[in-house]
N, C-alpha and C positions, 0 to 999 in steps of 0.2 A: 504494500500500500504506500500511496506518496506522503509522505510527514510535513505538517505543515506546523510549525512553530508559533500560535500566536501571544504576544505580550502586551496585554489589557486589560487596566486595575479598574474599568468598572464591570461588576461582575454579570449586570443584566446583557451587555453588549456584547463582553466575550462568550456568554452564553448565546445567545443567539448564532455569532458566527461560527463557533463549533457546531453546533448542532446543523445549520446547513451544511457547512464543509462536510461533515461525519455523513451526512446524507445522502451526497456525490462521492461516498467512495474513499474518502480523505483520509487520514488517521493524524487525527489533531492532539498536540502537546498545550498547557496554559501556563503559562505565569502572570502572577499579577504584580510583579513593579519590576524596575530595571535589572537590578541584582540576579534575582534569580532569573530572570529570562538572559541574562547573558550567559548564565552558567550555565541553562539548558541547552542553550545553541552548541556551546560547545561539547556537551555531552553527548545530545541526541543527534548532530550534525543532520537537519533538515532538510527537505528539498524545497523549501520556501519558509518565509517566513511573513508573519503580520506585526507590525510593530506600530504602538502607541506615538504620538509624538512627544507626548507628558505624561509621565511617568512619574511613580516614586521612587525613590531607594537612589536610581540613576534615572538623566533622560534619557529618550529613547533614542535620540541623534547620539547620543555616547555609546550606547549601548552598539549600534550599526557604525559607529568609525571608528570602534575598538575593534570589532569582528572583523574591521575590512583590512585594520592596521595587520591584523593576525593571519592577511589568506586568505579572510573567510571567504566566498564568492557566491555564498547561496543569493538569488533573488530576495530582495526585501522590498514589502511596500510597506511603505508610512503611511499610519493613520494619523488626521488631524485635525479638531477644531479651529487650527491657524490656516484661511485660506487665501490668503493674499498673496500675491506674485513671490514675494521676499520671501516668507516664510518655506514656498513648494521648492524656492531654487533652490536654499539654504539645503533641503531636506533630502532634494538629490545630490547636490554636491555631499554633501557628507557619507555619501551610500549607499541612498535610497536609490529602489532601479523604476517607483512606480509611485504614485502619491495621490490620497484617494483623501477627498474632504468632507467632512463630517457635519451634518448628518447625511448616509449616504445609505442607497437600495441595498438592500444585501446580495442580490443577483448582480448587483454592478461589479462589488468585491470580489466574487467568485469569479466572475468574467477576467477579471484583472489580474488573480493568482494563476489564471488556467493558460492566461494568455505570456506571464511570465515564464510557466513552466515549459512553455513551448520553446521559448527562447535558447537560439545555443548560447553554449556558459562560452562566458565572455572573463581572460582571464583579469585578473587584479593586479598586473603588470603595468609598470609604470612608464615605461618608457617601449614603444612598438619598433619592430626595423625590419624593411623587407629590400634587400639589396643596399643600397646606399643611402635610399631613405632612411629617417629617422624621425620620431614624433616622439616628445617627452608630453606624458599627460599631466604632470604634474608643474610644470615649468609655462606648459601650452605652447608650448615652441615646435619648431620643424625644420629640419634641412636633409638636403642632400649631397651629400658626402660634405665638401668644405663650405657649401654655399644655403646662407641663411633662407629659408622661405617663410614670409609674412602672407599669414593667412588672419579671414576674416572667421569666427567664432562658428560659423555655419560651414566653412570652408574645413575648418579644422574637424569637427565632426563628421563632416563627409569623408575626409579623409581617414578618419581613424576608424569610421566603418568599415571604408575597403580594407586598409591594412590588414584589420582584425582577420578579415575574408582572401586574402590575395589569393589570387589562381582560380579565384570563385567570378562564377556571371550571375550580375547583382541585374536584376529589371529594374525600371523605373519604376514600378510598383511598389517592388522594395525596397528601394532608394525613400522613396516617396510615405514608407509607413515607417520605416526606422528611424530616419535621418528628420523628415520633416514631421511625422506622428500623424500623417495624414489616416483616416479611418477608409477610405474609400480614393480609385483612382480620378482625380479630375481631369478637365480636359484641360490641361498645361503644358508647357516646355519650362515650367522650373527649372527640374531636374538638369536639363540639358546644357539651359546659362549656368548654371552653377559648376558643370562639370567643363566646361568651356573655358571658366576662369580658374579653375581648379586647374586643369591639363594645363594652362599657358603657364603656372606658377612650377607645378612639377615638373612639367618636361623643360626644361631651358635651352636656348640654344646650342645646336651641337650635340644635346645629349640627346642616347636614344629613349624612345618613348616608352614610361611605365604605365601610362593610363589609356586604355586601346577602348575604342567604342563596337561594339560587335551589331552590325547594322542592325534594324529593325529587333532586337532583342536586348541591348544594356552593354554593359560595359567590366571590363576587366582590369584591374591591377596586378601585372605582372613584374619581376625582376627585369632589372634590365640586363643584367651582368650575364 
């Protein structure tokens, strides 16, 4: 059965989500403040987890940038009363992979851990490198071999998707739900200007090309070496 972690110190709430998760088949862990749900994660090592944003004992952003400081790589969504822009960014930068604001459907939550667990594990490596390129995620920098590349925040993301995937053909679909969180495909060429200004920054002149477009189906990130 898949183990889902969740850490939620009110008890009519966390009951309800176990009892639906239990009901899809789930096999649900609780704790109720920070403390012991850190030590559960690392005892029961999860394949998801649900996490408070406020917490006792510890917060729950401590609790997920303690685990991420540790390896940990399981999906986490944040749960949270706080739903303002600041609050969701803060929540994913710290390690959150997913962030769900309260008061929320309970089928919405389900949706959200089902569609996490679908996800391939993305490791918690800090720095990417695929031939000459290089991407530190922690610094938010990029070059290629000796030559700095400034990229835009969205740029940088697109990028670090392909990395993650090199040798992989990525659709615009997929481009389009990872990278922009689109739910549905529009009718746009985003995807295409973004990858446009992307290749002109990666490929530089003289060099041969890592970012190949594969006609009518997407695009690859290959070695150039």
């Amino acid at each position: 059965m898949t183990k889902v972690l969740l850490i939620e110190d009110d008890g009519e709430t966390a009951e309800e989500i176990s009892a639906e998760l239990a009901d899809r088949g789930f096999e649900v862990a609780w704790a109720a403040d920070g403390v012991d749900g850190l030590n559960k994660a690392r005892a029961l090592r999860p394949d998801a987890m649900i996490v408070d944003r406020l917490l006792p004992g510890m917060d729950g952003l401590a609790v997920i940038e303690t685990l991420r400081k540790d390896q940990f790589s399981t999906p986490v969504l944040v749960l949270s009363a706080l739903g303002a822009v600041d609050d969701r960014v803060r929540g994913l930068r710290m390690g959150g992979d997913d962030y769900l604001t309260k008061p929320f459907a309970i089928v919405e939550l389900v949706a959200r851990i089902e569609a996490l667990l679908r996800r391939p594990v993305e490791s918690r490596e800090t720095t990417l490198r695929v031939g000459q390129l290089e991407l530190d995620l922690l610094k938010r920098t990029a070059k290629r071999g000796n030559r700095q590349i400034d990229l835009l925040p969205r740029e940088f993301r697109l990028l670090e998707y392909m990395m993650r995937r090199s040798d992989q053909l990525l659709t615009r679909a997929m481009l389009l739900e990872e990278v922009w969180n689109y739910k549905f495909v529009p009718a746009t060429n985003l995807v295409d200007v973004h990858m446009g200004r992307l290749r002109h920054k990666v490929d530089g002149a003289g060099e041969a090309p890592m970012i190949h477009n594969v006609r009518g189906a997407g695009f690859i990130l290959r070695n150039a070496s």
